[in-house]
TIBAGU-98395 format. One line per 5 residues: number of its first residue (from 1); for each residue x, y, z of N, C-alpha, C. Coordinates in nm, 4 decimals. Example, Ala and Ser with C-alpha at 12.3 -4.5 7.8 and 13.67 -1.06 7.14 Angstrom:
2
1 = 1.3190 -0.5690 0.7800 1.2300 -0.4500 0.7800 1.3200 -0.3300 0.7800  1.2850 -0.2250 0.7080 1.3670 -0.1060 0.7140 1.2900 0.0030 0.7870
This chain:
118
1 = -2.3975 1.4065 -0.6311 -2.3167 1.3220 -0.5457 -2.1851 1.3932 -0.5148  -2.1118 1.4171 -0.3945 -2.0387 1.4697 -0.2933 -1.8969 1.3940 -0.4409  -1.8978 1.2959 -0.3856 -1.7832 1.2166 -0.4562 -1.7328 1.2769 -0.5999  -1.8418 1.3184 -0.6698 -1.7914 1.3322 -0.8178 -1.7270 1.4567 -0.7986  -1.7875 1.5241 -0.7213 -1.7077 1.6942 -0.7511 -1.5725 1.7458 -0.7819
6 = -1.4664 1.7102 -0.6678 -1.3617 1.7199 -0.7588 -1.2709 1.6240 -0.7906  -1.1738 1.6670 -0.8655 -1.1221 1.5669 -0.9602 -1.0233 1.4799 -0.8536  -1.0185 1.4919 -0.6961 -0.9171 1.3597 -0.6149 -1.0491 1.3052 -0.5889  -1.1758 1.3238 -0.5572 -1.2587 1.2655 -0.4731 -1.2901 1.2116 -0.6093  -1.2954 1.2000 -0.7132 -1.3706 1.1456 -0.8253 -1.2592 1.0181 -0.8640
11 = -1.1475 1.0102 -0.8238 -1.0366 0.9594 -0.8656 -1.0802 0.8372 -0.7565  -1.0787 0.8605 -0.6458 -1.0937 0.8085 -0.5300 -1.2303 0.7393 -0.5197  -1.3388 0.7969 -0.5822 -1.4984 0.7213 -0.5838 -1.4240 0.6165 -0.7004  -1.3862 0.6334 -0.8276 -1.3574 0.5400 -0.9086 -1.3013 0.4073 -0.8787  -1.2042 0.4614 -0.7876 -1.0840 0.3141 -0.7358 -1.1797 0.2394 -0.6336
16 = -1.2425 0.2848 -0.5632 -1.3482 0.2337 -0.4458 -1.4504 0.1451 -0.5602  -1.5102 0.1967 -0.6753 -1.6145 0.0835 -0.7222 -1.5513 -0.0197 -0.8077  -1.4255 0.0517 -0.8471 -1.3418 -0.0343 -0.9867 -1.3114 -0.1740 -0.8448  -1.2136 -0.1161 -0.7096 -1.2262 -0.2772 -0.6493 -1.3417 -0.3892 -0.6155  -1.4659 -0.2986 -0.6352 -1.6138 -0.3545 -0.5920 -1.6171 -0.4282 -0.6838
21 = -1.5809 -0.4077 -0.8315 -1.6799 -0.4635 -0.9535 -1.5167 -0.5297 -0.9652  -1.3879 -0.5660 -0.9714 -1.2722 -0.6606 -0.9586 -1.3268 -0.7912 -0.8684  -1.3755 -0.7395 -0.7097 -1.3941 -0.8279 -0.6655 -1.5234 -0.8924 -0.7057  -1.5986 -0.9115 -0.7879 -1.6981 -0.9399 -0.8031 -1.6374 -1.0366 -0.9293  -1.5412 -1.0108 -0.9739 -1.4581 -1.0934 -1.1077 -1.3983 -1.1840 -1.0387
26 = -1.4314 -1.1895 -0.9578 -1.2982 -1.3145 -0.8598 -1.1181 -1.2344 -0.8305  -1.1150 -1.0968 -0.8296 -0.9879 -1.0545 -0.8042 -0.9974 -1.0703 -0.6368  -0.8964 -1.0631 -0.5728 -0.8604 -1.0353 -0.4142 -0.7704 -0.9320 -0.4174  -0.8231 -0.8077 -0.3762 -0.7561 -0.7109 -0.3465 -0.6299 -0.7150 -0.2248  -0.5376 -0.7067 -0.2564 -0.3843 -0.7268 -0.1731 -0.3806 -0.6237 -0.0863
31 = -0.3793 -0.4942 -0.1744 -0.3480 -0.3633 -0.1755 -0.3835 -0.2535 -0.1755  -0.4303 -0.1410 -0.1744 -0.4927 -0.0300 -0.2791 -0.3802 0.0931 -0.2264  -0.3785 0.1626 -0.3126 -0.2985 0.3209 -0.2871 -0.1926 0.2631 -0.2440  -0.1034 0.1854 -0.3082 0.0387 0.1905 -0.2689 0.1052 0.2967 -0.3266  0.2019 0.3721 -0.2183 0.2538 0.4964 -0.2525 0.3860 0.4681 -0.2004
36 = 0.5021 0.4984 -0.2902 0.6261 0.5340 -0.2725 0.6753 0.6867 -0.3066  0.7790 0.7234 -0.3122 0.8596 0.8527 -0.3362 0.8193 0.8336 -0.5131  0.8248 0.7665 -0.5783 0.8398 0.7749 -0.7025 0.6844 0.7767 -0.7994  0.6115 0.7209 -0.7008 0.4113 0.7386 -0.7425 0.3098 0.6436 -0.6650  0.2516 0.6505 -0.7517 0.1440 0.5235 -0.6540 0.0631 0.4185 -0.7298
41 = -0.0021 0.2707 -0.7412 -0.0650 0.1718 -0.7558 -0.1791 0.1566 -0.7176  -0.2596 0.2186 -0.7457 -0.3791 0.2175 -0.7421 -0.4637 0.1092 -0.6682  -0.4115 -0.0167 -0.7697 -0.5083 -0.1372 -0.6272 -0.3537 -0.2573 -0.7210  -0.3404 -0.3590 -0.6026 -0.2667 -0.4457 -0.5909 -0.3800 -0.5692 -0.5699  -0.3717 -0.6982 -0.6476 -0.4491 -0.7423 -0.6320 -0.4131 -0.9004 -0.6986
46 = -0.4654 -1.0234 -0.6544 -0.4292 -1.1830 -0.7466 -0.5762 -1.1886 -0.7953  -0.5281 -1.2564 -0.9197 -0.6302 -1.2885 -1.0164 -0.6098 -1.4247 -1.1028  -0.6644 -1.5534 -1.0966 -0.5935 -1.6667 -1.1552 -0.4969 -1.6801 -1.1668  -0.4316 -1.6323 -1.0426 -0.2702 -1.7095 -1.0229 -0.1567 -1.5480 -1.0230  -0.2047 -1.5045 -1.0836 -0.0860 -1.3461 -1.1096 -0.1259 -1.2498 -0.9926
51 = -0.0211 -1.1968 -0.9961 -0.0103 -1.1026 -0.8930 -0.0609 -0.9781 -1.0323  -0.1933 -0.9169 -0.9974 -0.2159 -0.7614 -1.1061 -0.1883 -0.6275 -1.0825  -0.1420 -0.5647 -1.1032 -0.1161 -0.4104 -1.0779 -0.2390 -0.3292 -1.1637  -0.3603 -0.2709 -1.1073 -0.4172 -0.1948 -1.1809 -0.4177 -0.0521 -1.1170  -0.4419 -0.0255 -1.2580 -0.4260 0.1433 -1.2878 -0.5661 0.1685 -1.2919
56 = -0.6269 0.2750 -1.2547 -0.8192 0.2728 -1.2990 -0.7810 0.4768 -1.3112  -0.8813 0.4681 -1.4365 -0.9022 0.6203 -1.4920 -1.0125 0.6206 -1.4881  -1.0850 0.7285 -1.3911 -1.2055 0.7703 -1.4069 -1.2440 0.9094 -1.4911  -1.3109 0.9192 -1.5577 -1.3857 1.0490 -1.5909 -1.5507 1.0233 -1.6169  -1.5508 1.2189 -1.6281 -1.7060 1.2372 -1.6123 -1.7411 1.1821 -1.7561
61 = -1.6867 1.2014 -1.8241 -1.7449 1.1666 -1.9752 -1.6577 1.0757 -2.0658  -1.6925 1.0056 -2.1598 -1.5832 0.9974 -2.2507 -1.5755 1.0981 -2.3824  -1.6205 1.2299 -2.3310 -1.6051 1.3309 -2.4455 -1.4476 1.3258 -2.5146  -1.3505 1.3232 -2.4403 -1.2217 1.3600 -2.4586 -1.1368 1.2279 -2.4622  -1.2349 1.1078 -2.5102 -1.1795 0.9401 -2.5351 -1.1935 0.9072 -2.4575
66 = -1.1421 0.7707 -2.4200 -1.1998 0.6560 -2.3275 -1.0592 0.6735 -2.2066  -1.1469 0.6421 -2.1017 -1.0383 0.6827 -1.9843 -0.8931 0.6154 -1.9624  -0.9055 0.5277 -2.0229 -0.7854 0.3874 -2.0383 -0.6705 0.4796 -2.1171  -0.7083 0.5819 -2.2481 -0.6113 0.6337 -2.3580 -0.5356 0.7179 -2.2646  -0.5833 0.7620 -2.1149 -0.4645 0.8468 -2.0409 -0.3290 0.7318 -1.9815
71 = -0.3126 0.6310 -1.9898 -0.2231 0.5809 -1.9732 -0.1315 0.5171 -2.0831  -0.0709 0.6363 -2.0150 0.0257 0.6449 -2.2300 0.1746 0.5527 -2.1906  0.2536 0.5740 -2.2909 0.3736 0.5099 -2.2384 0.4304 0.5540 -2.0960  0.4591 0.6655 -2.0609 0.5240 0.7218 -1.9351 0.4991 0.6648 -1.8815  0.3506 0.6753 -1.7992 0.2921 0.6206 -1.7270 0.3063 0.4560 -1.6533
76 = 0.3063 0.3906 -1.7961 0.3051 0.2504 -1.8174 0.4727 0.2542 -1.7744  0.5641 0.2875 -1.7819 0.6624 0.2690 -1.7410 0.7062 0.3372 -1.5940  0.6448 0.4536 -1.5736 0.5819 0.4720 -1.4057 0.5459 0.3080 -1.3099  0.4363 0.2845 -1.3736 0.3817 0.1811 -1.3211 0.4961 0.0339 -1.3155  0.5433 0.0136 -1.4138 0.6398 -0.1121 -1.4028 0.7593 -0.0872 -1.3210
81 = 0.7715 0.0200 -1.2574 0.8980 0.0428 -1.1762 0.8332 0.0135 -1.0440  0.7033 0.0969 -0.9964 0.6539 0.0666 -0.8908 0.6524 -0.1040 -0.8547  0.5709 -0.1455 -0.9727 0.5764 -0.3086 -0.9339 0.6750 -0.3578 -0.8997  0.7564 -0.3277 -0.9815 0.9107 -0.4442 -0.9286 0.9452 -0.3126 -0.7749  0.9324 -0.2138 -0.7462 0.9949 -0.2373 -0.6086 0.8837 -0.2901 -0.5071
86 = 0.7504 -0.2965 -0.5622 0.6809 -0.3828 -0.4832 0.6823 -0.4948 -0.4427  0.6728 -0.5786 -0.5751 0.7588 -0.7438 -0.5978 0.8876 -0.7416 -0.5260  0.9699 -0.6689 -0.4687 1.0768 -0.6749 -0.4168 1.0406 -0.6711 -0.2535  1.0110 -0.5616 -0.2327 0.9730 -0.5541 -0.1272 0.8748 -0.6958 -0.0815  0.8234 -0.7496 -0.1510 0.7497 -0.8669 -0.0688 0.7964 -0.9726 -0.0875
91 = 0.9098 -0.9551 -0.1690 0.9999 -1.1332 -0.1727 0.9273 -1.1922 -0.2830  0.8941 -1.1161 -0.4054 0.7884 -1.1834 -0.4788 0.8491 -1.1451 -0.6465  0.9722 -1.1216 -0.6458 1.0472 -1.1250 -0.7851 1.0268 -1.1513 -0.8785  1.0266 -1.2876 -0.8765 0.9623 -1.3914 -1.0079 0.8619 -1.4054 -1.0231  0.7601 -1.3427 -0.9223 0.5926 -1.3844 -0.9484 0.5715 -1.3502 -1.0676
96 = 0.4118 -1.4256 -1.1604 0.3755 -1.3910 -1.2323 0.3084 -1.2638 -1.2185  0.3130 -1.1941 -1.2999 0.2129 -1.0804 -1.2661 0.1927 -0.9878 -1.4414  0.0572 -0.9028 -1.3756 0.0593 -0.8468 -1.5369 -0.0296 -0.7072 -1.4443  -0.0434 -0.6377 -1.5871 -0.0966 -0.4593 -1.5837 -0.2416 -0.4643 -1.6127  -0.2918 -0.4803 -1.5601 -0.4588 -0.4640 -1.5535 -0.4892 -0.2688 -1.5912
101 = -0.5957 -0.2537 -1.6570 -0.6787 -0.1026 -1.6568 -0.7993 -0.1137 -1.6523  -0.8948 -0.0410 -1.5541 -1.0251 0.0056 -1.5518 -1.0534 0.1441 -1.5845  -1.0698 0.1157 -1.7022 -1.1873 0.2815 -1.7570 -1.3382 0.2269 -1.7018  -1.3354 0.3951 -1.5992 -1.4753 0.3920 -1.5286 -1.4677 0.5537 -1.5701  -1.6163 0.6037 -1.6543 -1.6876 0.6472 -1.7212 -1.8046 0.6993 -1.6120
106 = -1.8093 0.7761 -1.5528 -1.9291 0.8261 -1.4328 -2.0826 0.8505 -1.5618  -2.0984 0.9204 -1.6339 -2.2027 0.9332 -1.7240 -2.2472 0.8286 -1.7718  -2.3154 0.7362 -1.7624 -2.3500 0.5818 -1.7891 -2.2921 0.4676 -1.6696  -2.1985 0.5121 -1.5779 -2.1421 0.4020 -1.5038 -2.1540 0.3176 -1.5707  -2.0000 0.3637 -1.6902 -1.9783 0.2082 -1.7681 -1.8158 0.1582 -1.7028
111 = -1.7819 0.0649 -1.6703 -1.6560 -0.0039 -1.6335 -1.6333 -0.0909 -1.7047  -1.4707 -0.1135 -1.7750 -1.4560 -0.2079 -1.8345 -1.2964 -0.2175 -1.7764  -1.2869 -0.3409 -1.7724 -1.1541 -0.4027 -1.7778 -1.0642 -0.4481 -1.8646  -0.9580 -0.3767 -1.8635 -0.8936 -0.4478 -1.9522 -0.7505 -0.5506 -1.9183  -0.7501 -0.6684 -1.9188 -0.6992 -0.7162 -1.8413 -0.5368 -0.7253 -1.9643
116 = -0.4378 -0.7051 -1.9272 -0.2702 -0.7622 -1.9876 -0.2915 -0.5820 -2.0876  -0.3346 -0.4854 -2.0183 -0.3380 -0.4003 -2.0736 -0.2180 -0.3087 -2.1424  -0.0861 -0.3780 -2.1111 0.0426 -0.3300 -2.1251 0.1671 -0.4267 -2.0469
């Protein structure tokens, strides 16, 4: 498959099925690839009431741990800056909202969610 080969198109097949199998959870995708100067949000999305920010890590294997363990602290604090200038930008401050992660695993196409992941 074209998609897996390299590591943006594999990044990019991941976020494309991780919103397939969200929306299939009852998420509504808002968003995807929000990009500012400072990084990007992968998919923007409401889920029982919260506004979610997910992050999705794909790899070919989980030889080297589960794809979720690449979002370490940095990251996680990457990500909470983006949100609030997102939440800002849409007049949405006080919304509830939380940090969603999808480890998607291409060798088994296993996906799991982890929802209040940080």
């Amino acid at each position: 498959m074209a998609e897996r080969g390299s590591h943006i198109a594999r990044g990019r097949f991941g976020e494309e099925r991780a919103a397939e199998h969200l929306r299939s959870l009852g998420y509504q995708i808002v968003e995807k690839n929000y990009r500012i100067r400072r990084g990007e949000i992968d998919i923007i999305a409401r889920h029982r009431g919260d506004i979610v920010f997910v992050e999705v890590k794909t790899r070919k294997s989980d030889g080297f741990g589960a794809p979720a363990e690449a979002v370490g602290f940095r990251k996680q604090a990457r990500l909470k800056i983006l949100a609030a200038a997102w939440l800002s930008s849409k007049g949405l401050s006080n919304a509830n909202c939380r940090f969603d992660v999808v480890s998607y695993t291409l060798d088994g196409d296993k996906m799991e969610v982890m929802e209040n992941a940080f």
